[in-house]
N, C-alpha and C positions, 0 to 999 in steps of 0.2 A: 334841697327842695326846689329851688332856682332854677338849678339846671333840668329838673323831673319837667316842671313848671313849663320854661322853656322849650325845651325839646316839643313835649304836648302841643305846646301852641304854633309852633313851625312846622310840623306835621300835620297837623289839622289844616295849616292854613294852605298847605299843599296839597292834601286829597279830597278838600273840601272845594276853597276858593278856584282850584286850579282847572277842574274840569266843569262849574259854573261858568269860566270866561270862555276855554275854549269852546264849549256846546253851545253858548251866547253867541259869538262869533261864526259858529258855523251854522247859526240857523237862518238869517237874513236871506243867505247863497241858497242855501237846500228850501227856503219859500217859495224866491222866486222861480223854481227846475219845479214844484210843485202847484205855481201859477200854472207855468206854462203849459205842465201836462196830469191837468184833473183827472184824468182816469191812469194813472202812472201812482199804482198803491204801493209801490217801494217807496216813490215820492212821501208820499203822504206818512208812509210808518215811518221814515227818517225823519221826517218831519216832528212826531206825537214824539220819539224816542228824544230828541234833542230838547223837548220842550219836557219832557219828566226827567233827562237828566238835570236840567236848571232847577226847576220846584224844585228836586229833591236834595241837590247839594245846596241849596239857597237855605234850604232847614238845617241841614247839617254844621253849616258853614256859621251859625248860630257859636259853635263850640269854639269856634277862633276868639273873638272880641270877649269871652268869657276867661278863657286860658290866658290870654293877653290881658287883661286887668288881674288876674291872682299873680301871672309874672311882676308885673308892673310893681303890684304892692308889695311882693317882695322884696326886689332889688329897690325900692324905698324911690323912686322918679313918676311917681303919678302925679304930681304938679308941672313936671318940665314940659318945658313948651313945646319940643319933638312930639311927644305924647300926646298932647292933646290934641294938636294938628290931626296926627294918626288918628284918633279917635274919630275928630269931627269930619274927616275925609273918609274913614269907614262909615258913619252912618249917611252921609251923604250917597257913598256907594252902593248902603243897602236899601236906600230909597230909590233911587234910580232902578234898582233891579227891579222891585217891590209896587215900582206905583207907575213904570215907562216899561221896561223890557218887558216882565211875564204879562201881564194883559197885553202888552202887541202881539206877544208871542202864542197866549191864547184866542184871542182874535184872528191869528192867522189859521192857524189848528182848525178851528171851528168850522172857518172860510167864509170867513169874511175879511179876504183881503186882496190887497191891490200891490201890482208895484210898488207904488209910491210908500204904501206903506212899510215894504221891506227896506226900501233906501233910507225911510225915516228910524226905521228900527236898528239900521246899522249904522245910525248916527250915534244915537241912545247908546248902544251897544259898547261902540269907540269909546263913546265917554266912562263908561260905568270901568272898563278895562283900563281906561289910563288913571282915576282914581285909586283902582289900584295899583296901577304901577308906582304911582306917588308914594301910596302907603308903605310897598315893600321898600322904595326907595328908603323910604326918611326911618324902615326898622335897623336898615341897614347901616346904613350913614347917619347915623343919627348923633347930633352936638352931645361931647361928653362919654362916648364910647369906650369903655371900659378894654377893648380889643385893642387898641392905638392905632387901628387903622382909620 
């Protein structure tokens, strides 16, 4: 059941998590080509299409930190301190998304935006992406790994 468990949650965290960073990441760049040319409706649909890819794997991605605690209490390490790190760096990541990235990213959508607010959005963005990078790090590497690597 461990491995069912697992498997689930590393997969999930790949077609969920994976195309939320990169649609994050591509949407600051395709704002501002959608500043610059207001009447450019390719602009503008690439724009709507990036920001309903985020909403929608942002729900999805719900099924990761779910799969990862039924993993967890499996293999019996829902105390060690890898773990809860992960945890507390996921929830961390899903606020950043939840309460900085999609409202800027709505806000831009809408159009009500500036520059400045795309550079500030691709700060946000950076950060929300390297929390998880930490995360995948410390699943990987994590103290006590049962793999011996």
């Amino acid at each position: 059941m461990t491995k069912f468990l697992l498997a689930v949650h590393v997969l999930a965290a790949i077609v969920a998590i994976g195309p939320v960073t990169v649609a994050a990441s591509m949407f600051p760049p395709a704002a501002r080509r959608a500043l610059a040319a207001p009447d450019d409706t390719r602009a503008t649909e690439t724009l709507q299409l990036l920001h309903r890819i985020c909403r929608v794997y942002a729900v999805i991605g719900v099924v990761v930190p779910a799969f990862g605690f039924a993993t967890a209490s499996t293999m019996g390490v829902l105390g060690s301190a890898w773990l809860i790190a992960s945890i507390a760096l996921t929830a961390l990541a899903a606020l950043v998304l939840a309460a900085l990235v999609l409202p800027a990213q709505t806000a831009l959508v809408e159009g009500g935006g500036t520059r400045e607010k795309t550079v500030r959005l691709a700060m946000v963005t950076g950060v929300f992406n390297l929390l998880w990078a930490a995360v995948t790090i410390l699943m990987i590497v994590r103290p006590g790994s049962t793999t011996g690597a």
